[in-house]
N, C-alpha and C positions, 0 to 999 in steps of 0.2 A: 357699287356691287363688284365692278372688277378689281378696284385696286383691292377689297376685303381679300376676292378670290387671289391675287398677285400675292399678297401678304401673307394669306394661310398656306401655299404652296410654299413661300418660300425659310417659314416657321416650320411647315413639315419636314422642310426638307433638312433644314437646320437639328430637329429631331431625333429625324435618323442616322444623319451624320453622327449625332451625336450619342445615339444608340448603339452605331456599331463601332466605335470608339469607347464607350462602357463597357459595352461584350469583350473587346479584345484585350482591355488594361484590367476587366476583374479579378482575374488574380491580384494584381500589384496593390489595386485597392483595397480589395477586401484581407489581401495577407502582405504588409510592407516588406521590405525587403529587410535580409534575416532571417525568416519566419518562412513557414511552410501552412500549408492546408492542414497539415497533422498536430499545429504547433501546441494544440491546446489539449490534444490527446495525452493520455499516461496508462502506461501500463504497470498497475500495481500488481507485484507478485507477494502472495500471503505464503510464509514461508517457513516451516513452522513442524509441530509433529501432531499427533490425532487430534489435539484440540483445534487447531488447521484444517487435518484432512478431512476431520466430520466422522469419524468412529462411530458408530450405531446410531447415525442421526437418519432419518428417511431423506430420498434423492430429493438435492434443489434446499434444503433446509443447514449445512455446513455455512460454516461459520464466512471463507468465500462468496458462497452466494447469498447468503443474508446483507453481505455487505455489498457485492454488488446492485441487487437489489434496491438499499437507501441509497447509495449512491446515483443510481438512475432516476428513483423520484426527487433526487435532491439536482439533479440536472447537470450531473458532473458526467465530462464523457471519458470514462474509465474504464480499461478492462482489468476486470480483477481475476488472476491467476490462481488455481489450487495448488499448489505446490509443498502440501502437507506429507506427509508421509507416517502414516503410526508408529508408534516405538520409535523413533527416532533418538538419541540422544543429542548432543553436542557435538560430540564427534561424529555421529553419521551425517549428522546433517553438514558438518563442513564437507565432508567427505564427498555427497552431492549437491556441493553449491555451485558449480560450474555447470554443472548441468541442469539447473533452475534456473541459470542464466543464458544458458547457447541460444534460447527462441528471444532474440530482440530488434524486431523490423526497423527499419533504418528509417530514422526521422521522430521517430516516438522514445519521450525520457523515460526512463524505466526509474521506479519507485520501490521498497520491498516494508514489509512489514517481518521482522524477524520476532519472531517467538520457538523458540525453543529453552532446556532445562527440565522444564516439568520431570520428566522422565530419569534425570542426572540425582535428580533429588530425593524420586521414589526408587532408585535403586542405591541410596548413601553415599554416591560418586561423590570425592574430594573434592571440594567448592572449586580450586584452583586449577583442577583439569576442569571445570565447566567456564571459568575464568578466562583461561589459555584458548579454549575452544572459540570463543565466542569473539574473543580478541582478533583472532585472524577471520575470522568470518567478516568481521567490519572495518578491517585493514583492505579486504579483497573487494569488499564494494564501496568504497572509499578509492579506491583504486580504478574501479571499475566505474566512475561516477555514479553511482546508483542511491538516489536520497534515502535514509534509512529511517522508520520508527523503530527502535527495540520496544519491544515488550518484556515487561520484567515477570517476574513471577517467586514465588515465596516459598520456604522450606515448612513440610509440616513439623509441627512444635513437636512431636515425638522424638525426633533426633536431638533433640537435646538445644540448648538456649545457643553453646558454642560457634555448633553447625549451623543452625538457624541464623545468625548473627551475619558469619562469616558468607552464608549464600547468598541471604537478600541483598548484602551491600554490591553484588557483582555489576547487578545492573546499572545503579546509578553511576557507581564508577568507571563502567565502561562509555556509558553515557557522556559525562566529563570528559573523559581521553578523546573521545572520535570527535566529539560536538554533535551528537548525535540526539533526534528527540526522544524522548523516553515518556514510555505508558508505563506507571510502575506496577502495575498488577493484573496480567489479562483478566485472569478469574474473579476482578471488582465486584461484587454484587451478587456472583453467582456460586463461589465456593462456599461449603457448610451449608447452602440452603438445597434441603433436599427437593422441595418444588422443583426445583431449577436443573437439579440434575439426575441422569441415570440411573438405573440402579446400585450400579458400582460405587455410587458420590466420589468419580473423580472427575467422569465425563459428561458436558454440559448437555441438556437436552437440549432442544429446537425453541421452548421458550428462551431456558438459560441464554442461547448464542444471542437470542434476540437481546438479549439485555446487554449482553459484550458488545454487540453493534452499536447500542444504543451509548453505552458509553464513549465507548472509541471513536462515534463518529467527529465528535471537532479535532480529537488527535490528526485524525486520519485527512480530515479538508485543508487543517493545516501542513499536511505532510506534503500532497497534492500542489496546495498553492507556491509551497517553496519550491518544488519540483519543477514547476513549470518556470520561474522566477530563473535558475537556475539555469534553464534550456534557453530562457530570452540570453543571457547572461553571454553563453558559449557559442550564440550565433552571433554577437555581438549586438546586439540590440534591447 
């Protein structure tokens, strides 16, 4: 009975030694060196013009937080950004791309979803200033290390087969140039179907987005997972 008591005392004691030696090395365990508590974190900035910012969709229903949203039940810890802005062109949007960027807490790799054009398109803007535009926007996060998906987007067949021709190819060749991934069509699934959209048939409703979510989501986990890859990469590990 006493050598049990000797034994268990000195197993407890072995225990707690070894308890608070766990407590003090958890960081190092649970995050190796390299790597931080935030390493898994991403802040994805959706970045983009109304079809972005949520144009007549109800609060909590934008195309941001639909994705935020599947991304939370999908168990990714992400914060996704609105960063939309209506009417936007190509050029407004480079215009304020620095300032989509100034909010980037230190330790967390920042992600972007760029979609912009729509707008270049419905006002006949020259493919090649939407071209030029879109060029240095992914030169500057490229620069900026910030992982990119472009979203491409399509000209309406009205403007003629030329124009149409010469717009759609912007995205995949910009895509090419930067090594960037590319979504070729935000509006997949949901352009032409009037269920799906506004009354306007430009702007997606609340189901529509849902169906952009639904699409973009493996674009977007892949974007996510090269992001993070990336961050091991530059902490050297």
């Amino acid at each position: 009975m006493i050598a049990w008591l000797t034994i268990s005392r000195r197993t407890a004691a072995r225990l707690l030694f070894g308890l608070v030696a766990l407590v003090a090395a958890g960081p190092f365990l649970l995050f190796p060196a390299g790597s931080s508590a935030q390493a898994e974190e991403v802040r994805l900035i959706a970045f983009g013009d109304s079809l972005v910012h949520g144009y007549g969709l109800p609060d909590g229903t934008s195309f941001p937080d639909q994705l935020q949203q599947a991304l939370d039940g999908a168990g990714e810890k992400v914060t996704v950004v609105n960063a939309g802005n209506s009417g936007d062109t190509s050029k407004a949007g480079l215009a304020r791309l620095d300032w989509a960027l100034a909010d980037r807490p230190e330790g967390i790799p920042v992600a972007m979803i760029v979609e912009l054009g729509a707008n270049d398109t419905l006002r006949g803007l020259p493919p090649e200033q939407t071209y030029a535009n879109l060029d240095q926007i992914l030169s500057k996060l490229s620069q900026g290390n910030v992982q990119v998906l472009l979203a491409g987007m399509l000209a309406p067949r009205n403007l003629g087969n030329d124009y149409a021709d010469q717009f759609d190819a912007i995205y995949p060749d910009l895509a090419d140039k930067h090594g960037v991934a590319l979504y070729p069509f935000f509006l997949d699934g949901v352009a032409l179907e009037p269920q799906l959209n506004q009354p306007d048939g430009i702007h997606p409703n609340a189901e529509g987005v849902a169906v952009i979510v639904d699409r973009i989501m493996p674009s977007v986990l892949e974007l996510l997972a090269q992001t993070r890859e990336n961050a091991k990469e530059d902490q050297g590990g």
